[in-house]
VOGUVO-801170 format. One record per residue (C-alpha): residue in one letter; x, y, z; residue number from 0. Coordinates in Angstrom, 1 decimal. Example, Ala and Ser with C-alpha at 12.3 -4.5 7.8 and 13.67 -1.06 7.14 Angstrom:
<type = A; u = 12.3; v = -4.5; w = 7.8; seq = 0>
<type = S; u = 13.7; v = -1.1; w = 7.1; seq = 1>
END
This chain:
<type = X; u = 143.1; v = -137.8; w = 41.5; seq = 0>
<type = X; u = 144.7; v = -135.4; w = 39.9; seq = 1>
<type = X; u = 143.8; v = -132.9; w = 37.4; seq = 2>
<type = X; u = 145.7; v = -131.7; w = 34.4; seq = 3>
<type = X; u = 145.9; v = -128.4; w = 32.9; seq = 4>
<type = X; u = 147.2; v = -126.8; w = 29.3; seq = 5>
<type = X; u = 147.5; v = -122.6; w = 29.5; seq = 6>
<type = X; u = 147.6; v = -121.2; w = 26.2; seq = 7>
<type = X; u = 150.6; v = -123.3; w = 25.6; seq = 8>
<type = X; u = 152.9; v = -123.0; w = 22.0; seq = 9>
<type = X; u = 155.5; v = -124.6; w = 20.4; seq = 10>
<type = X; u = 157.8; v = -122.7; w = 17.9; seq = 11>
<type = X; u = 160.8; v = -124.6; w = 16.0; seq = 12>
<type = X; u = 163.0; v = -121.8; w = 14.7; seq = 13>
<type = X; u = 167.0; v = -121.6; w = 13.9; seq = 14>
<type = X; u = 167.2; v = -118.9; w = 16.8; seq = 15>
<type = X; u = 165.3; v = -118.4; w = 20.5; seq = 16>
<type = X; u = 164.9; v = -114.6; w = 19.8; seq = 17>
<type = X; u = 163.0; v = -115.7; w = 16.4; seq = 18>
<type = X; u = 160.6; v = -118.3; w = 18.4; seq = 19>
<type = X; u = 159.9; v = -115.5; w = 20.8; seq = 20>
<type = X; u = 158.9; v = -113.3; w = 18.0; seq = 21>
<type = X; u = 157.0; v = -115.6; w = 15.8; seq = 22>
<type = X; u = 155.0; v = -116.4; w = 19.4; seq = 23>
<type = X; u = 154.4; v = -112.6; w = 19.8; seq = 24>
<type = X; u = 153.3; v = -112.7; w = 16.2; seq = 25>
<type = X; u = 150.8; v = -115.2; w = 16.0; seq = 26>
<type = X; u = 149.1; v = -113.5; w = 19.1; seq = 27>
<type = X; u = 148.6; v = -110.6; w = 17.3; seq = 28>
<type = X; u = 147.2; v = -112.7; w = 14.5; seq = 29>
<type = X; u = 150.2; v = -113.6; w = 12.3; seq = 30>
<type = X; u = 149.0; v = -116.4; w = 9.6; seq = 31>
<type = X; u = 151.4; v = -119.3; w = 10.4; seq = 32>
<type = X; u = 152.1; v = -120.3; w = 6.7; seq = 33>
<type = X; u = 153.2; v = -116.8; w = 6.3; seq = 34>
<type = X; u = 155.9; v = -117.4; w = 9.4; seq = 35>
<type = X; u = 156.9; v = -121.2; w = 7.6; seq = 36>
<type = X; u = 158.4; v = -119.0; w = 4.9; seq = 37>
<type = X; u = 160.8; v = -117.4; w = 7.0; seq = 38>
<type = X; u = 162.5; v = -120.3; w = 8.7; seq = 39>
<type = X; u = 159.7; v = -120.6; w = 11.5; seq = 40>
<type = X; u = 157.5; v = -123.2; w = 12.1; seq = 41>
<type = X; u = 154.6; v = -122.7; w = 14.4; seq = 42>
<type = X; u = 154.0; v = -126.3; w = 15.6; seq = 43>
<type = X; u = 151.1; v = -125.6; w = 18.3; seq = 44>
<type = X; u = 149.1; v = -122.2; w = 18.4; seq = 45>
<type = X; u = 148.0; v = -121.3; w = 21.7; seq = 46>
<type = X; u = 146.4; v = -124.6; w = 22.9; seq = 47>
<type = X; u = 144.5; v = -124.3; w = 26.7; seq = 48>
<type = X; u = 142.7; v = -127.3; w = 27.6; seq = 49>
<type = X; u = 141.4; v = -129.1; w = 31.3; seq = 50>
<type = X; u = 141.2; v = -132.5; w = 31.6; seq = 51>
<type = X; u = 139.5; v = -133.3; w = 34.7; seq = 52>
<type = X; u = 140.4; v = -136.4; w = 37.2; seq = 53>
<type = X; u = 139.1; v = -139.5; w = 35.7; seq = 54>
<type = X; u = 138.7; v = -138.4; w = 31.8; seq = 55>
<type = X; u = 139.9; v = -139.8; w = 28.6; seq = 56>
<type = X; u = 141.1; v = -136.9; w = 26.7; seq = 57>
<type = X; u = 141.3; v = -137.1; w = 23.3; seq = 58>
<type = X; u = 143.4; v = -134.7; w = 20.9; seq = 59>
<type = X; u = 143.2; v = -135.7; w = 17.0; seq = 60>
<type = X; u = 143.9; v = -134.6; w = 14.2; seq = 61>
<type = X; u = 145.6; v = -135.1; w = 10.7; seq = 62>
<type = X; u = 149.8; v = -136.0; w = 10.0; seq = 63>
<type = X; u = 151.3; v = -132.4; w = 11.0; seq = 64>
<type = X; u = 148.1; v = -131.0; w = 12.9; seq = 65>
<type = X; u = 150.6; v = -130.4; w = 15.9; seq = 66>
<type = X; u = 149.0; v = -133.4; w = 18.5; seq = 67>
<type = X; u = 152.3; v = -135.5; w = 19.5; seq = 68>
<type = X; u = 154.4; v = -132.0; w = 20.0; seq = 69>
<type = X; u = 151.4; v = -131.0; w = 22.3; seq = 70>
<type = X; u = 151.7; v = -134.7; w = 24.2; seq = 71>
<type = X; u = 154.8; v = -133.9; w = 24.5; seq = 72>
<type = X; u = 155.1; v = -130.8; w = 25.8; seq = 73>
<type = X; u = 152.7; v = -132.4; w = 28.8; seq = 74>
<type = X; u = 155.0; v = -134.3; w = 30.3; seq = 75>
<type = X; u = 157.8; v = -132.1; w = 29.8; seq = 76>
<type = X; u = 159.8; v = -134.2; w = 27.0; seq = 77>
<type = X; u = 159.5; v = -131.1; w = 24.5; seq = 78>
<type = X; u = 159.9; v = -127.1; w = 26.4; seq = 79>
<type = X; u = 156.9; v = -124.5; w = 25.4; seq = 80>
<type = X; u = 158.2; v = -121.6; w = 23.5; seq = 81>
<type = X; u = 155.3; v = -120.0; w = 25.7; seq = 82>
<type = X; u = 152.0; v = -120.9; w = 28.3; seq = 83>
<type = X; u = 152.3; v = -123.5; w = 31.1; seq = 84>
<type = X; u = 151.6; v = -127.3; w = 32.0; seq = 85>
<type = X; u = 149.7; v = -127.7; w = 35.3; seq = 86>
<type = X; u = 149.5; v = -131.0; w = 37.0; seq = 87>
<type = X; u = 148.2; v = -131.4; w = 40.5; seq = 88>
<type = X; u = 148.5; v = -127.8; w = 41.1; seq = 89>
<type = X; u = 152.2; v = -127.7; w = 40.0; seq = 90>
<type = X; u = 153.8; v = -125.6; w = 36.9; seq = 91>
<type = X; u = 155.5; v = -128.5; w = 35.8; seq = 92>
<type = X; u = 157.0; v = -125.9; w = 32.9; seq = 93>
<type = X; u = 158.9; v = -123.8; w = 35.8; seq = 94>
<type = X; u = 160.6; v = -127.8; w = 37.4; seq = 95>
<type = X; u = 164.0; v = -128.3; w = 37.4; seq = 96>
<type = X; u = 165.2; v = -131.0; w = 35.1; seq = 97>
<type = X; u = 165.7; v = -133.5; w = 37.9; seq = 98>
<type = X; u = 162.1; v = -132.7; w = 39.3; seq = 99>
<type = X; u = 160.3; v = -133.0; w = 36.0; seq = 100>
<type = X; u = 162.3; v = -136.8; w = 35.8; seq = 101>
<type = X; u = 160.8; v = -137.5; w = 39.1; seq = 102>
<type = X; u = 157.6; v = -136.8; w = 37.6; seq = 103>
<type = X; u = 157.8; v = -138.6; w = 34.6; seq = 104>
<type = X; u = 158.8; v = -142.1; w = 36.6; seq = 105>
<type = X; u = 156.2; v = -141.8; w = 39.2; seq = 106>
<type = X; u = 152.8; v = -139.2; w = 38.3; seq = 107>
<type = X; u = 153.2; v = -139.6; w = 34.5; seq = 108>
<type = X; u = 153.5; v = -142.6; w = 32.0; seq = 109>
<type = X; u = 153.4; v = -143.1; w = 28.6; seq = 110>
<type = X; u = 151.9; v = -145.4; w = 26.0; seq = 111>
<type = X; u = 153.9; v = -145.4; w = 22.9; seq = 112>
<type = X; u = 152.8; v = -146.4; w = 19.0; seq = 113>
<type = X; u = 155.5; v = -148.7; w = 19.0; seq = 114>
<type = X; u = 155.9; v = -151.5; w = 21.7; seq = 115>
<type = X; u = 159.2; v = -150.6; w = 23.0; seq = 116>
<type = X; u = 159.7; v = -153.6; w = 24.5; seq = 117>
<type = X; u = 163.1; v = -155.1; w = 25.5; seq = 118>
<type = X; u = 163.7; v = -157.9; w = 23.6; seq = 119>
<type = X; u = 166.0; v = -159.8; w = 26.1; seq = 120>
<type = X; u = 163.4; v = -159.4; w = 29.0; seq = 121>
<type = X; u = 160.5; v = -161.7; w = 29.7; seq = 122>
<type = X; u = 157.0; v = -160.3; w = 29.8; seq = 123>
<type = X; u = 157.4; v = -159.5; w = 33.5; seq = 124>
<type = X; u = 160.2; v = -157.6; w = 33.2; seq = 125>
<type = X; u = 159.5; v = -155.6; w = 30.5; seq = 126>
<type = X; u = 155.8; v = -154.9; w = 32.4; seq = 127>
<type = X; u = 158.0; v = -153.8; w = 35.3; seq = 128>
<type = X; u = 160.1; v = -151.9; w = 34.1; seq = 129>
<type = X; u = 159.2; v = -148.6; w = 35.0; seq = 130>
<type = X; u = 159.1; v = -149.7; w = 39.0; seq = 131>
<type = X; u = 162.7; v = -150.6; w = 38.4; seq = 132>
<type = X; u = 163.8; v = -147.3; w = 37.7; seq = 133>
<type = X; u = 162.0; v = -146.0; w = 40.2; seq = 134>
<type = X; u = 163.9; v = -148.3; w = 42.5; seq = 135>
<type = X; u = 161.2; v = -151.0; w = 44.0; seq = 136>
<type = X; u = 162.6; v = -153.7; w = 45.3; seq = 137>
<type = X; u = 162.3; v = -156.6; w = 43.2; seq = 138>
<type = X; u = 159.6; v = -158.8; w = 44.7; seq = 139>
<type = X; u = 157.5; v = -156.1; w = 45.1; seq = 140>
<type = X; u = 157.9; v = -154.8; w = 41.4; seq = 141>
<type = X; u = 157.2; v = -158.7; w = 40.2; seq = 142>
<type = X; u = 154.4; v = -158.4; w = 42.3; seq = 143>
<type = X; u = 152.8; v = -155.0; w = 40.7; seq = 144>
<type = X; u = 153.9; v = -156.3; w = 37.3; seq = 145>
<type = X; u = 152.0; v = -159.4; w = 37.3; seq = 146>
<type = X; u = 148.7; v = -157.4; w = 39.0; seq = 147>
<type = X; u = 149.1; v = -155.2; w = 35.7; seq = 148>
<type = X; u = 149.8; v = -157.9; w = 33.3; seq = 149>
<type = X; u = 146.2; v = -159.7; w = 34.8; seq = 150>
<type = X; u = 144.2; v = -156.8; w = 34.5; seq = 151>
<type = X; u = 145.5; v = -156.5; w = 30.8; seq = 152>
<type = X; u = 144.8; v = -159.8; w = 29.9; seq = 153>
<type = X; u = 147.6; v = -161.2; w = 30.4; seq = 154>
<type = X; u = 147.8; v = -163.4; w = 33.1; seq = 155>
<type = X; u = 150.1; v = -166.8; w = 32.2; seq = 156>
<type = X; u = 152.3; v = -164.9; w = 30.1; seq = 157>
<type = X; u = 155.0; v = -163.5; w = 32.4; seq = 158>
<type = X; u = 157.6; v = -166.0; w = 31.7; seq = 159>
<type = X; u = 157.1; v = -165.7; w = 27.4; seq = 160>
<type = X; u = 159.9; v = -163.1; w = 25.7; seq = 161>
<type = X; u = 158.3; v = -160.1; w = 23.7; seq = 162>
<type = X; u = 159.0; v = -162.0; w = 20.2; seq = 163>
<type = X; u = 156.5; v = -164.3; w = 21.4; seq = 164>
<type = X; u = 153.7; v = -162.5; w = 21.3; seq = 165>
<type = X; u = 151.3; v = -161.1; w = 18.7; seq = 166>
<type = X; u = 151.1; v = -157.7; w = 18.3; seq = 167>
<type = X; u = 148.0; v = -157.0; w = 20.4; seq = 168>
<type = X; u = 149.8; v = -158.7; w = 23.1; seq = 169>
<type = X; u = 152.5; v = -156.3; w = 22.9; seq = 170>
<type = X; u = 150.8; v = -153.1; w = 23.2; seq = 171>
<type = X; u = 149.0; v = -154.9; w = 26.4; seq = 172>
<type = X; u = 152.7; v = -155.2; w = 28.0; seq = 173>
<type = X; u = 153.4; v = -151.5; w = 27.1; seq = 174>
<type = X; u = 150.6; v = -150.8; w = 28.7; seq = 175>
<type = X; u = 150.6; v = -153.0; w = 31.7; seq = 176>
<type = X; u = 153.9; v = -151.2; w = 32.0; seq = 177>
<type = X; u = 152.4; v = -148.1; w = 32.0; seq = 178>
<type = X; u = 149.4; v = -149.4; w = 35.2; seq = 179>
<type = X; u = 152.3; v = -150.8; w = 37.5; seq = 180>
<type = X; u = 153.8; v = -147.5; w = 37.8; seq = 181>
<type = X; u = 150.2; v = -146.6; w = 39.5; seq = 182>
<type = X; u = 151.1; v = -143.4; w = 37.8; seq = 183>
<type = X; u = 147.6; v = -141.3; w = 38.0; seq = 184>
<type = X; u = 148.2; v = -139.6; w = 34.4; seq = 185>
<type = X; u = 148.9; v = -141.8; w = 31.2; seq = 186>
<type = X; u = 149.7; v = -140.2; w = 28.0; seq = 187>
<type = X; u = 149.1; v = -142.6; w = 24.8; seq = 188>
<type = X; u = 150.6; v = -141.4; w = 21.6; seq = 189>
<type = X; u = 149.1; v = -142.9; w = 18.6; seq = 190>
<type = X; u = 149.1; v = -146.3; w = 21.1; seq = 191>
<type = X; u = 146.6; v = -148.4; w = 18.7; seq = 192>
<type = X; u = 147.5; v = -147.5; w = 15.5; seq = 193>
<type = X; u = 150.1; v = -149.7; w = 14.6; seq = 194>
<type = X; u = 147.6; v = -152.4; w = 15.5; seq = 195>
<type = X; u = 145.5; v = -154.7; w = 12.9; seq = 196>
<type = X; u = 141.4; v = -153.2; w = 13.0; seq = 197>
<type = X; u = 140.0; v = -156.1; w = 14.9; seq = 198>
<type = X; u = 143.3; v = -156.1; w = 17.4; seq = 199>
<type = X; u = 142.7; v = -152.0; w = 17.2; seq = 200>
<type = X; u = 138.9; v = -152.5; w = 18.3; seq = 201>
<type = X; u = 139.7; v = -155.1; w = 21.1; seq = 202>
<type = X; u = 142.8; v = -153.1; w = 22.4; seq = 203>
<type = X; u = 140.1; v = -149.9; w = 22.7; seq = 204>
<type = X; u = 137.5; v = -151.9; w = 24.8; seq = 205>
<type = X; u = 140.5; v = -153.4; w = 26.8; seq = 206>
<type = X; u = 141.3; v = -149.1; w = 27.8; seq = 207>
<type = X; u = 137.3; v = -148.7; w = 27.9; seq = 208>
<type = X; u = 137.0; v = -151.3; w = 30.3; seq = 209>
<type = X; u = 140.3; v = -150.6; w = 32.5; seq = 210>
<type = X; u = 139.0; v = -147.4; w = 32.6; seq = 211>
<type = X; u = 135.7; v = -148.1; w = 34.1; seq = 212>
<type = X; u = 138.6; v = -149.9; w = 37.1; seq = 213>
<type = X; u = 140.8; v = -147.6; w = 37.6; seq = 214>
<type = X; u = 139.5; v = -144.1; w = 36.8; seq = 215>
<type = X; u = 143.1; v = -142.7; w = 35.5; seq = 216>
<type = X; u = 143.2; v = -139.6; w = 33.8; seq = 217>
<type = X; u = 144.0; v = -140.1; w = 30.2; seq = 218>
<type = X; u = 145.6; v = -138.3; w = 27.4; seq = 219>
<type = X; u = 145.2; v = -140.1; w = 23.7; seq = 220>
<type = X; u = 146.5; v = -139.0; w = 20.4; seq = 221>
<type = X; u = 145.1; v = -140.0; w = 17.2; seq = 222>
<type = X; u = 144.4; v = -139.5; w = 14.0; seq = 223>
<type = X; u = 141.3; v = -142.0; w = 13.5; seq = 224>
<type = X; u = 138.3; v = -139.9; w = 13.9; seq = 225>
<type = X; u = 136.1; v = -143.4; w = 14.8; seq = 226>
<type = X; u = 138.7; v = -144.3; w = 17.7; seq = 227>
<type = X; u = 138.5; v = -140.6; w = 18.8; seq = 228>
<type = X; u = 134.6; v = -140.5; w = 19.0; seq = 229>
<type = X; u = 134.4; v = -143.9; w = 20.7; seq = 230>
<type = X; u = 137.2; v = -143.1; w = 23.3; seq = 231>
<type = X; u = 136.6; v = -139.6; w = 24.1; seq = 232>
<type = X; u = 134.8; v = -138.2; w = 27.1; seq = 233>
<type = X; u = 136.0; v = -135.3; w = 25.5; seq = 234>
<type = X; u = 137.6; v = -134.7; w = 22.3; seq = 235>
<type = X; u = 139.9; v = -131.7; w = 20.9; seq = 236>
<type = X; u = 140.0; v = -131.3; w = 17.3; seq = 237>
<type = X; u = 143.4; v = -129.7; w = 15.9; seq = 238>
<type = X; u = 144.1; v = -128.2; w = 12.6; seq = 239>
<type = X; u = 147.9; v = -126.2; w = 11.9; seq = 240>
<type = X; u = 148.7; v = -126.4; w = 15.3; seq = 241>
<type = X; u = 145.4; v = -124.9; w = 16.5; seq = 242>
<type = X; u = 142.8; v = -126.7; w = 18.5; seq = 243>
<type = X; u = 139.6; v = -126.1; w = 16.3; seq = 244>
<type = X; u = 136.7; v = -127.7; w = 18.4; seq = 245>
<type = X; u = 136.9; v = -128.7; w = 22.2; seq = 246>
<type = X; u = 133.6; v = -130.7; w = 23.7; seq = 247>
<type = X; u = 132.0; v = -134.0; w = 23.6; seq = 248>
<type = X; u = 132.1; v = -136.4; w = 20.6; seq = 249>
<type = X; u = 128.5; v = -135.7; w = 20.3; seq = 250>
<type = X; u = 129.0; v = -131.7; w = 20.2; seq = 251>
<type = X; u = 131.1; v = -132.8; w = 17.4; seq = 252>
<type = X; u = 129.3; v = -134.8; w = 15.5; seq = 253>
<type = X; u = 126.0; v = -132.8; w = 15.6; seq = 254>
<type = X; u = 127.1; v = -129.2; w = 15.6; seq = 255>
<type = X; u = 130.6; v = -129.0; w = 14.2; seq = 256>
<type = X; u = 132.4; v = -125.7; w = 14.6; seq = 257>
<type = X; u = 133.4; v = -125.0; w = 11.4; seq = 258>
<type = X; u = 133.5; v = -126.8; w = 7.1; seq = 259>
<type = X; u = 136.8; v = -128.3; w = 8.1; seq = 260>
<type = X; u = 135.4; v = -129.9; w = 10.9; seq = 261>
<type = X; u = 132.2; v = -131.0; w = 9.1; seq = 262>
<type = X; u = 133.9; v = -132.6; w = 6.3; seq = 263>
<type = X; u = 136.1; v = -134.3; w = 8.8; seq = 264>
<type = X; u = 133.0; v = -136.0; w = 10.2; seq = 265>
<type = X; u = 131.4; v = -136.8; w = 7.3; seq = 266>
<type = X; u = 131.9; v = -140.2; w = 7.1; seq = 267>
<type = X; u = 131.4; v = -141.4; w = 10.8; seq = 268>
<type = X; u = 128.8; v = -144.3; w = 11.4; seq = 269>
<type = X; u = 127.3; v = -142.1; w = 13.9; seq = 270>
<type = X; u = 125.6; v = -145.1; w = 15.1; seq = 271>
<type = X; u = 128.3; v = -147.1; w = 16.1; seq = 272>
<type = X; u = 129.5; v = -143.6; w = 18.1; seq = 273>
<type = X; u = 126.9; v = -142.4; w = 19.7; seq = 274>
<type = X; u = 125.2; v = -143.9; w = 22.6; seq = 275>
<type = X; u = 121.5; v = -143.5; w = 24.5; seq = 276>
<type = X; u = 122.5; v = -140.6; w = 26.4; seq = 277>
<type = X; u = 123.3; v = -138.8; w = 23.8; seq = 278>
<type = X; u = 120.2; v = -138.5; w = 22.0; seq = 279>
<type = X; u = 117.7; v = -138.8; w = 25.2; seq = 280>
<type = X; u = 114.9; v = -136.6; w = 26.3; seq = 281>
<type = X; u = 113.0; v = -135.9; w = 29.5; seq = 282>
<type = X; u = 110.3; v = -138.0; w = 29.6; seq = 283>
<type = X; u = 107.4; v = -136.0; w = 29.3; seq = 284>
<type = X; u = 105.2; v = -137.4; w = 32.1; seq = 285>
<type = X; u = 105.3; v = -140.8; w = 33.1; seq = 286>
<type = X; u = 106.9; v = -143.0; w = 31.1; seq = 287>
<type = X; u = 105.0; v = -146.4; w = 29.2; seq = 288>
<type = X; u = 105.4; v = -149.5; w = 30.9; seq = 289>
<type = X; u = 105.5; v = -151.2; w = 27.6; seq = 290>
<type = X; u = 108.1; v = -149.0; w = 26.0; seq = 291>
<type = X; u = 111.1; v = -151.4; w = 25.4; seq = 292>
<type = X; u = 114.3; v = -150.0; w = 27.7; seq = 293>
<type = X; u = 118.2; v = -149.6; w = 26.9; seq = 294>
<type = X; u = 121.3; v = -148.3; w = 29.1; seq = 295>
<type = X; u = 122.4; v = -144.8; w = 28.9; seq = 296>
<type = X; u = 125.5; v = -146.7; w = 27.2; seq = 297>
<type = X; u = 123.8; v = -148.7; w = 24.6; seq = 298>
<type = X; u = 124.9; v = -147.4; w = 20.8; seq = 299>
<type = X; u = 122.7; v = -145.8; w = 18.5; seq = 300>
<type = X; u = 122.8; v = -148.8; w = 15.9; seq = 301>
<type = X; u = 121.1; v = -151.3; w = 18.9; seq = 302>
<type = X; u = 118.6; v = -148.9; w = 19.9; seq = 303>
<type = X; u = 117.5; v = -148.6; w = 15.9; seq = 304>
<type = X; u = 116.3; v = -151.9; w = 16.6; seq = 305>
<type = X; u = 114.2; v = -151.4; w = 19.5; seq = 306>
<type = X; u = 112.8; v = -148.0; w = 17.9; seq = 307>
<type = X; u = 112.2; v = -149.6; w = 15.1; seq = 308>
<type = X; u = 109.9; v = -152.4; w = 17.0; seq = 309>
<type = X; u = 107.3; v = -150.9; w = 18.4; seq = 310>
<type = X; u = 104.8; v = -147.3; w = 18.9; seq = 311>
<type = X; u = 106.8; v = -146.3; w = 22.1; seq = 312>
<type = X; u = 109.8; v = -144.2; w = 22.1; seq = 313>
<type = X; u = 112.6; v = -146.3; w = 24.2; seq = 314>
<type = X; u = 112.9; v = -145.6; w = 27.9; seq = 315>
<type = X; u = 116.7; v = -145.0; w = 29.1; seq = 316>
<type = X; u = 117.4; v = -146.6; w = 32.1; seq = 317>
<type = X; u = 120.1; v = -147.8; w = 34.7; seq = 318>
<type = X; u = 120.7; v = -151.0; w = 36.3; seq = 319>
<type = X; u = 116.8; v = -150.7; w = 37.0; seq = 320>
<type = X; u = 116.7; v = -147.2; w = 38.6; seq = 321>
<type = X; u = 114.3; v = -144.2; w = 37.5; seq = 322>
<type = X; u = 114.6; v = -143.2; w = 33.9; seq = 323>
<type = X; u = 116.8; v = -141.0; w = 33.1; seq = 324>
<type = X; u = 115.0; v = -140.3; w = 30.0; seq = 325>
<type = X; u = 113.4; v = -141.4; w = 26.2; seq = 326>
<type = X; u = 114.8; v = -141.5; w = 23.1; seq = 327>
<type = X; u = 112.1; v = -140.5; w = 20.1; seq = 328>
<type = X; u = 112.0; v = -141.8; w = 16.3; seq = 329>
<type = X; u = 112.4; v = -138.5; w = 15.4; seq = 330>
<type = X; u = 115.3; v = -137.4; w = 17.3; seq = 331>
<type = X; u = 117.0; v = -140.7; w = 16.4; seq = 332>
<type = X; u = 116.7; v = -139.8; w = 13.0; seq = 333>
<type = X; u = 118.1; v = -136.3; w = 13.7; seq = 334>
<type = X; u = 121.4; v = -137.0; w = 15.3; seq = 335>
<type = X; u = 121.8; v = -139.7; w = 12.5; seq = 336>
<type = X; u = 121.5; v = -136.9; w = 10.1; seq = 337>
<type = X; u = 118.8; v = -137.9; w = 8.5; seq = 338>
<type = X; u = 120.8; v = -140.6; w = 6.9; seq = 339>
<type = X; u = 119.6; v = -143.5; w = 7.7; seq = 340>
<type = X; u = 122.4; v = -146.5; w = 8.7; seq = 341>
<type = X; u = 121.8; v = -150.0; w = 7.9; seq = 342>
<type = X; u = 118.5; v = -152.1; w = 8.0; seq = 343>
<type = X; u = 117.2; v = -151.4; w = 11.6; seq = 344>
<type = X; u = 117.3; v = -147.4; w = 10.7; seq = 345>
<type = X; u = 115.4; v = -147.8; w = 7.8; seq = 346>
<type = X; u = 112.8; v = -149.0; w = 9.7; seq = 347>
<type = X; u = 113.0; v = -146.7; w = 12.1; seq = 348>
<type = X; u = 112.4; v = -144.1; w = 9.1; seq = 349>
<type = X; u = 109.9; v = -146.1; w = 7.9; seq = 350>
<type = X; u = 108.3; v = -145.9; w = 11.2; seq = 351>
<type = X; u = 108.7; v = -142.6; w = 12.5; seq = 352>
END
């Protein structure tokens, strides 16, 4: 599996390569980028370094303009930093030749896009297969890896249908079963959801939550809906004029947020419906109740109010019926939640506490 790296990467638009140059040079030394805008330069990412590890869903959001698709794009080598370096796998895919960095894009690297970009005159399986066709698998073989990718998407029965004939949910799952059959180790997903209705966005994120728990790829997910960020991210990197703000864990970020911008962009998350068990647990101090009620590490903050709520004992967090891994207090329930509490169960939880 392999790992993916941004060093201190920017991206300048200017009318001249000698002025992107300079406005990089600039903003190192601490040039204000609005200041640069008013000259003809516009400073689209700001020295942005990031590692996502093998395995990792990646998230970078932020506001219209905040710089997050020109950084996507610079990943896989669509858009050319003014400076820094992309490394994949141990390559600088910024120092490939042109035909090299298309030999990455159809094999290491795929991408989800907003819109479906589906082919209208191809069937399901086609369109799902797409990418092994330009990669030049023969076709029994590609039918074969399509359909395998349609199935784990849900799709399974729908090979022979044409694009029109499917809802909009089931679109985005070809583009993305396009993007699996590829076996492509990276996928990038700009905006992939958003065009989506809110109950079709919700299912089409625990469709990627559970292909994820499958297939372990290493993804990279744009968006500008803070609740989609905090429930898909294993880590999260908050960007603001081209800059990345805040880097860590959606729980770093909703409990100790780096800055006012950052705090008021949080402000109205339903931490509860975030946040899970092992985010708020504690070592057990001793050994723990027998008659304390017990979650998973992955079970939200608004079904553990519940339990808390129920009983003297704090809640015991444990996995598939191992040792526990820890306990989750009243208090520090109502702590992460701010102090705010969320619906009926975490009023009795304050009640309670």
């Amino acid at each position: 599996m392999s790992r993916l790296q941004a060093d201190h990467l920017f991206k300048v638009f200017a009318r001249r390569p000698a002025d992107e140059s300079e406005a990089v040079r600039a903003l190192v030394a601490g040039a204000d980028r609005d200041a640069l805008r008013e000259d003809g330069v516009t400073a689209a990412v700001v020295d942005a370094s990031f590692v996502v590890e093998p395995g990792q869903i990646f998230v970078v959001m932020g506001l219209s303009g905040s710089g997050k698709s020109t950084l996507l794009r610079m990943l896989n080598g669509l858009l050319e930093p003014t400076a820094g370096r992309v490394l994949y796998d141990g390559d600088d895919l910024t120092a490939l030749t042109p035909r090299a960095l298309r030999e990455v894009r159809s094999r290491r690297v795929s991408m989800v896009f907003q819109h479906f970009a589906l082919f209208p005159h191809r069937t399901v399986l086609e369109n799902a297969g797409y990418g092994l066709e330009v990669q030049g698998v023969p076709r029994a073989e590609r039918e074969k890896r399509a359909a395998e990718a349609l199935a784990l998407c849900g799709l399974a029965g729908w090979e022979k249908s044409w694009p029109d004939e499917l809802s909009g949910g089931m679109q985005q799952r070809v583009g993305l079963a396009r993007a699996l059959a590829t076996d492509a180790d990276l996928l990038l997903m700009d905006e992939s959801f958003s065009a989506l209705d809110p109950l079709i966005r919700r299912d089409m994120q625990d469709q990627l939550l559970v292909l994820q728990k499958k297939l372990k790829k290493t993804i990279v997910f744009i968006t500008h809906d803070l609740n989609e960020a905090m429930r898909l991210g294993d880590r999260v990197a908050v960007m603001r004029g081209g800059r990345i703000v805040q880097l860590g864990t959606a729980e770093d970020i909703l409990v100790r947020p780096a800055d006012d911008y950052v705090a008021s962009f949080i402000q109205d998350v339903d931490r509860s419906r975030v946040l899970t068990a092992s985010a708020v647990m504690t070592a057990a101090e001793g050994p723990v109740d027998p008659d304390a009620p017990v979650v998973g590490p992955d079970t939200l903050l608004a079904d553990l109010c519940a339990l808390a709520a129920a009983g003297p004992h704090p809640v015991t967090v444990r996995e598939d019926g191992g040792p526990a891994l820890g306990v989750v207090q009243k208090e520090r329930l109502l702590a992460v939640l701010g102090g705010q509490p969320t619906g009926p169960a975490a009023e009795e939880v304050a009640l309670h506490a």
